[in-house]
C-alpha positions in Angstrom: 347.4 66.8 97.1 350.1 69.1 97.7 348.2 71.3 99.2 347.3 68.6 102.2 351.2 67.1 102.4 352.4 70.7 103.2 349.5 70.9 106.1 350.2 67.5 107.8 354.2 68.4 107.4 353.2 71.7 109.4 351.0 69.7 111.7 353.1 67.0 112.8 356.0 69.8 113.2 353.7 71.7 116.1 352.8 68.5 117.6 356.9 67.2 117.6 358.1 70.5 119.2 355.0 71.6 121.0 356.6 70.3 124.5 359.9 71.7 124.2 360.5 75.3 126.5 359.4 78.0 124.4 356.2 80.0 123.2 353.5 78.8 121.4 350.6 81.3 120.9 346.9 80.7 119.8 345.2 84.0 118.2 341.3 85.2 117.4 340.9 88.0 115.6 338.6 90.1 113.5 339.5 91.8 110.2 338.4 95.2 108.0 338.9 94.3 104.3 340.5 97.4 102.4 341.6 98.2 99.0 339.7 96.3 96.6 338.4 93.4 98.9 336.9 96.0 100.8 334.8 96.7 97.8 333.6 92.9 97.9 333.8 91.9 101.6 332.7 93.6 104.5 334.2 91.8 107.2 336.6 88.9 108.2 337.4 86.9 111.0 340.7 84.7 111.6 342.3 82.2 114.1 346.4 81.5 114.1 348.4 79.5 115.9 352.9 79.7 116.1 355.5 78.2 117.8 358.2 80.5 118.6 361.7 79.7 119.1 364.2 82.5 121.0 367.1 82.7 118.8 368.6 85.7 120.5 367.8 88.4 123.6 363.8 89.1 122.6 364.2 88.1 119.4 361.6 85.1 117.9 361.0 82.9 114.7 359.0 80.0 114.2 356.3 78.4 111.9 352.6 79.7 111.8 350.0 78.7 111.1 346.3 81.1 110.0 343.1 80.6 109.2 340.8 83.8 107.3 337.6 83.9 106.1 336.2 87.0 104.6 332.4 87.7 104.5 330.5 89.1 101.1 329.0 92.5 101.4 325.5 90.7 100.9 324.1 94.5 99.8 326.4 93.9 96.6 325.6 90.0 96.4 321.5 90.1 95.8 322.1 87.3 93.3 324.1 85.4 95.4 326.6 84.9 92.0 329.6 85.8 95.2 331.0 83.4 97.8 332.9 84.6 101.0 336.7 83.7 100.8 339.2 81.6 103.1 342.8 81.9 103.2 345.1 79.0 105.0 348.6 80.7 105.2 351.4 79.6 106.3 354.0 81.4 107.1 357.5 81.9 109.0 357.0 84.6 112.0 359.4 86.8 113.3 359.1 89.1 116.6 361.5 91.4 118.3 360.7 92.4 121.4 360.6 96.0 122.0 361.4 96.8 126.4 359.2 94.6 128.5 355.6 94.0 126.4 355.6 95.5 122.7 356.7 94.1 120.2 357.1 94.6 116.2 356.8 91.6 114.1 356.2 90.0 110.3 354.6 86.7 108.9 355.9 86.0 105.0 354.8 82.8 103.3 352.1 81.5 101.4 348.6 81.3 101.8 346.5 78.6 100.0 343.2 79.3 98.7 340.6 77.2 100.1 337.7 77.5 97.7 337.2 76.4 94.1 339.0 79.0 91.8 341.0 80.5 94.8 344.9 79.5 94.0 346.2 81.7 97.1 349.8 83.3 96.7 351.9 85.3 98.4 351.5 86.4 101.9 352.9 89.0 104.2 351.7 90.5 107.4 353.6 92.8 109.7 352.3 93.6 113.0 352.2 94.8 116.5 351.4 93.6 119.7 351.8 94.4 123.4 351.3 91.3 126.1 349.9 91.2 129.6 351.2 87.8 130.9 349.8 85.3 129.2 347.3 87.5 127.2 348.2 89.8 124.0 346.6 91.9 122.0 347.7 92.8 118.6 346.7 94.5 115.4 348.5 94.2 111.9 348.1 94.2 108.3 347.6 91.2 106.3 348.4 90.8 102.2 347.7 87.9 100.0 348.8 88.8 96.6 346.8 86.6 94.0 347.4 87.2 90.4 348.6 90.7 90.1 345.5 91.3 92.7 346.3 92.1 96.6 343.3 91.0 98.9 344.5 92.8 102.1 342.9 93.8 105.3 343.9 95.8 108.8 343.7 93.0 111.4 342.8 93.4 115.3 343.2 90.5 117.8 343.9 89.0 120.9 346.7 86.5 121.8 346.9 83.6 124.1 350.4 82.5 125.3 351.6 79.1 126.5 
């Protein structure tokens, strides 16, 4: 239950600020498991979406929202005992523009485990990014640290601005 009060709170927050004059960016991307999950999971895809607030001169913060799911390497899974795994973070971002189109940035909150078993847990994701307009592309790292276990993957994406 908890779990679906803190999505509608983060909902009805994009939907109450998503008119006022500043960015709010939709990304797709596709991930490469490593460490340990790259022993288990051979591939991921993910989909976030933030609202951005300036605060100062090419500096950014806001809520964010992400969606992962990480496939099973099915040449480790014959017996089908493994399920893939999906992440819901959310997360503050931060950016800080570096001259006119790169910039460095971080995500640090807490992503909920969506399947049976999964409890989520911490969750931290710096990045990089250079825009062309409207249009970004970015790449990053992404951790969720669950039980003394780190599930992390490098990320690679593309951004749409608004």
């Amino acid at each position: 239950m908890k779990k679906i009060i803190v999505i509608a709170a983060f909902v009805l927050f994009g939907i109450g600020t998503s008119f006022a004059q500043n960015q709010f960016k939709i990304g797709f991307n596709g991930a490469i498991p490593v460490g340990d999950a790259g022993d288990v999971y051979n591939a991921g895809i993910a989909a976030d979406a933030a609202y951005l607030f300036e605060v100062a001169n090419r500096v950014w913060v806001g809520p964010q929202v992400t969606y992962f799911q990480y496939f099973v390497d099915e040449s480790i899974n014959e017996d089908k005992l493994l399920d893939d795994t999906r992440f819901l973070p959310i997360a503050a971002s931060s950016r800080i523009g570096l001259g006119e189109a790169f910039y460095l940035g971080a995500d640090l909150g807490y992503a909920i485990g969506l399947e049976e078993g999964n409890k989520g847990g911490f969750y931290y994701r710096p990045k990089a990014g250079y825009t062309f307009g409207a249009v970004g592309l970015t790449a990053s790292y992404s951790g969720v640290s669950t039980d003394g276990n780190i599930f992390s993957s490098i990320i690679f994406g593309v951004e749409l601005g608004f």
